[in-house]
C-alpha positions in Angstrom: 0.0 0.0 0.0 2.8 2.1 0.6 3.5 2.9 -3.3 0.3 4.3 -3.6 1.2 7.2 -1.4 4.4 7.7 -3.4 2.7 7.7 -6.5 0.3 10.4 -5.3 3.2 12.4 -4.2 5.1 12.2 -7.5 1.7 12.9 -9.4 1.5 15.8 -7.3 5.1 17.1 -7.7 4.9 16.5 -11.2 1.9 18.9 -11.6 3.7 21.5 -9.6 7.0 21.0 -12.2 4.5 21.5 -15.0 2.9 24.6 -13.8 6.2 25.7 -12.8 7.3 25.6 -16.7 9.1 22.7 -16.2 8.0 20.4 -18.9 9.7 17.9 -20.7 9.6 16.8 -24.5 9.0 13.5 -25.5 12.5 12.6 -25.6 13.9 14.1 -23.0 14.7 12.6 -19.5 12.7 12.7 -16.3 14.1 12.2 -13.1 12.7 11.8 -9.5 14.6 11.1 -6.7 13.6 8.3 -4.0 14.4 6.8 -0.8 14.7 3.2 -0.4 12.3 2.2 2.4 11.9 -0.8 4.8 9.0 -1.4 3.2 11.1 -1.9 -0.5 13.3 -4.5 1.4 13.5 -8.3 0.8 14.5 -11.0 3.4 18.6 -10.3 2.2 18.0 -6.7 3.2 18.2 -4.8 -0.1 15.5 -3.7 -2.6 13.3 -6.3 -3.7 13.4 -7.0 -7.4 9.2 -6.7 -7.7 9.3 -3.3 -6.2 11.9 -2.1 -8.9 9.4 -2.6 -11.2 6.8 -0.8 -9.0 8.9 2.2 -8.2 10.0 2.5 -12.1 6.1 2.8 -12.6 7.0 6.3 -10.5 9.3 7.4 -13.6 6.7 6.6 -15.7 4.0 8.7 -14.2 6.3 11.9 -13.6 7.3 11.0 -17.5 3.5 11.1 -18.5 2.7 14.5 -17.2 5.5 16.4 -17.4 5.1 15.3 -21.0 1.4 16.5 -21.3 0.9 12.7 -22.2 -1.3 12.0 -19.7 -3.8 15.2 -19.8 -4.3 14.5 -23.4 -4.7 10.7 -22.6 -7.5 11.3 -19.7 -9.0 14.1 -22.4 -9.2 11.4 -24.6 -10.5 7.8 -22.3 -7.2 5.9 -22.9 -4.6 4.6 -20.9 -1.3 2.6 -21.0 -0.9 -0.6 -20.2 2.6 -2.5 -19.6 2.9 -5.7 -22.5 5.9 -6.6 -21.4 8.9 -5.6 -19.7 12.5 -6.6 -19.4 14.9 -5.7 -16.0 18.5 -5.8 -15.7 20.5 -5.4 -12.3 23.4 -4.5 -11.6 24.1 -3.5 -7.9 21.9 -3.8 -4.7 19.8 -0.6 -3.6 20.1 -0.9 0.4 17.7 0.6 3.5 18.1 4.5 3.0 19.9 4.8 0.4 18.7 8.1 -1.7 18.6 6.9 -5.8 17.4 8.6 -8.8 15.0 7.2 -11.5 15.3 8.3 -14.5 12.9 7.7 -17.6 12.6 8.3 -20.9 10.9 7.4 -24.0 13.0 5.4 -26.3 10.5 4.9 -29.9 7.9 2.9 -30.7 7.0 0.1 -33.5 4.0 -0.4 -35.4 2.2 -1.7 -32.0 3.9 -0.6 -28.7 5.8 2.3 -27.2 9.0 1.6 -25.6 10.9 3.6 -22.0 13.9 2.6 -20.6 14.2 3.4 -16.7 17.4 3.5 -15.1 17.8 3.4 -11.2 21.1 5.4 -10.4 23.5 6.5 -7.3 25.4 9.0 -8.5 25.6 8.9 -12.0 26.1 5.3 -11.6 23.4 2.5 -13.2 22.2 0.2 -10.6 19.4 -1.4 -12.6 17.7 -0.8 -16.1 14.2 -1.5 -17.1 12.8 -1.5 -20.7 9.1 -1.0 -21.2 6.7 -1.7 -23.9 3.3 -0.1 -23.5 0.0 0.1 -25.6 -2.7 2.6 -25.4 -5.9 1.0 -24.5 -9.3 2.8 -24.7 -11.6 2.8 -21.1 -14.7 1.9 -23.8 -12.8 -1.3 -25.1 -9.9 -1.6 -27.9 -6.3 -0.2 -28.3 -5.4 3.3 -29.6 -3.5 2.9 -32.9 0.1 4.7 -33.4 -2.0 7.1 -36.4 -4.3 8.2 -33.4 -2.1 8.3 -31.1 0.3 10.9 -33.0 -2.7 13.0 -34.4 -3.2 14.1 -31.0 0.3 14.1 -29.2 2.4 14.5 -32.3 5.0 12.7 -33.7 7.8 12.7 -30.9 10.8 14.4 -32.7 15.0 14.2 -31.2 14.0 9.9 -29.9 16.9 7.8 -30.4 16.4 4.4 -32.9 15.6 1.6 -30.6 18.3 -1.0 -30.6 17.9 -4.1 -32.4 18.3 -6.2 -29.4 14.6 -4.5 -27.9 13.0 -5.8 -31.1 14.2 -9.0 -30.9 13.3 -9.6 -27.2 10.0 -7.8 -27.6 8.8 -10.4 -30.5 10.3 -13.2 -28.6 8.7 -12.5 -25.7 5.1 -11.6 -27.2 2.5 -14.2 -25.9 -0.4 -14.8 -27.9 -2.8 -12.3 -28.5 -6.1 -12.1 -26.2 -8.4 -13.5 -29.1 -6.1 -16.8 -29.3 -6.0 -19.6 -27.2 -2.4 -19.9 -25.3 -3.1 -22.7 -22.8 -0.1 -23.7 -20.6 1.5 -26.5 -21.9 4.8 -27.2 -20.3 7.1 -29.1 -22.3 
C-alpha cells in the first residue's frame, strides 16, 4: 500500500513541475529522486526486485505528465498498459539509500511504445528496465500509433531503438487475447 502514497506524491510534484514551466519533451529525461524504504526491502536486506518494477512505474508517471501525455490521454478515455517488460541489475539498492529514477521514451513500433528506466546513485546504473506499453481505450480496444500521434504528435529528437529490444519484444510476445495460449509445459 505504501507505493500508492508515493505515486500520489510524484503525481502531485509533477503537476507542480508542470505549472512551474518545467515540462519535458517527449525525448527528454525525467528524473525523480527516491528513498529506499523498509517497506522496499527483501528478506537479504536490499530492494526487492518486484518493487523495482513498482517504483519505475513512479518514472513513468512523472514522464506522463510532465510530457502532457497523460492530460491528453485522460481528455481522450485511454490509458497505457505495460505488455511486457524486461529488467537488468546490476548492484543492490540498500535501506536509506537516496537513488534517482530516470525515464525516458526510447520509440515505438507499429504496436507498442517503448521507455527505458534507469535506477542510479550518482551517475552510476544500478538497474535498467525496458518497457513496452499500448494505449488502451476505457470503452474497449487499443489506440493505434496514427491516433495516437494525431493528438500528441509525432515525438521528434527519440533515439532508434536497438535491435536487441525488437528482438526480445517479438520473442517475448505471448499470444494475443483472441487466441488460445493454454499452458502447456514441455
Amino acid at each position: 500500500m505504501n507505493v500508492i502514497w508515493r505515486t500520489l506524491l510524484v503525481i502531485l510534484r509533477a503537476r507542480l513541475r508542470v505549472r512551474r514551466g518545467r515540462i519535458l519533451e517527449a525525448s527528454e529525461i525525467g528524473r525523480i529522486r527516491l528513498t529506499t524504504l523498509p517497506t522496499d526491502l527483501d528478506i537479504l536486506k536490499h530492494m526487492n526486485n518486484g518493487r523495482y518494477l513498482s517504483l519505475f512505474d513512479l518514472g513513468r508517471w512523472d514522464l506522463l505528465i510532465r510530457t502532457g501525455l497523460f492530460d491528453i490521454m485522460k481528455e481522450r478515455g485511454w490509458y497505457a498498459v505495460v505488455s511486457s517488460e524486461t529488467v537488468t541489475f546490476r548492484k543492490s539498492l540498500r535501506l536509506w539509500q537516496r537513488f534517482d529514477i530516470e525515464s525516458r521514451m526510447v520509440g515505438h513500433d507499429d504496436r507498442a511504445v517503448f521507455m527505458e528506466h534507469r535506477a542510479v546513485v550518482d551517475g552510476e546504473v544500478y538497474a535498467r528496465v525496458i518497457v513496452r506499453a499500448r494505449m488502451m481505450r476505457f470503452t474497449g480496444g487499443t489506440v493505434g500509433h496514427d491516433e495516437l500521434f494525431a493528438a500528441v504528435g509525432v515525438p521528434t529528437g527519440m533515439p532508434d531503438i536497438d535491435d536487441w529490444i525488437h528482438e526480445w519484444a517479438s520473442a517475448s510476445a505471448l499470444p494475443s487475447t483472441r487466441t488460445a495460449a493454454p499452458s502447456v509445459w514441455e
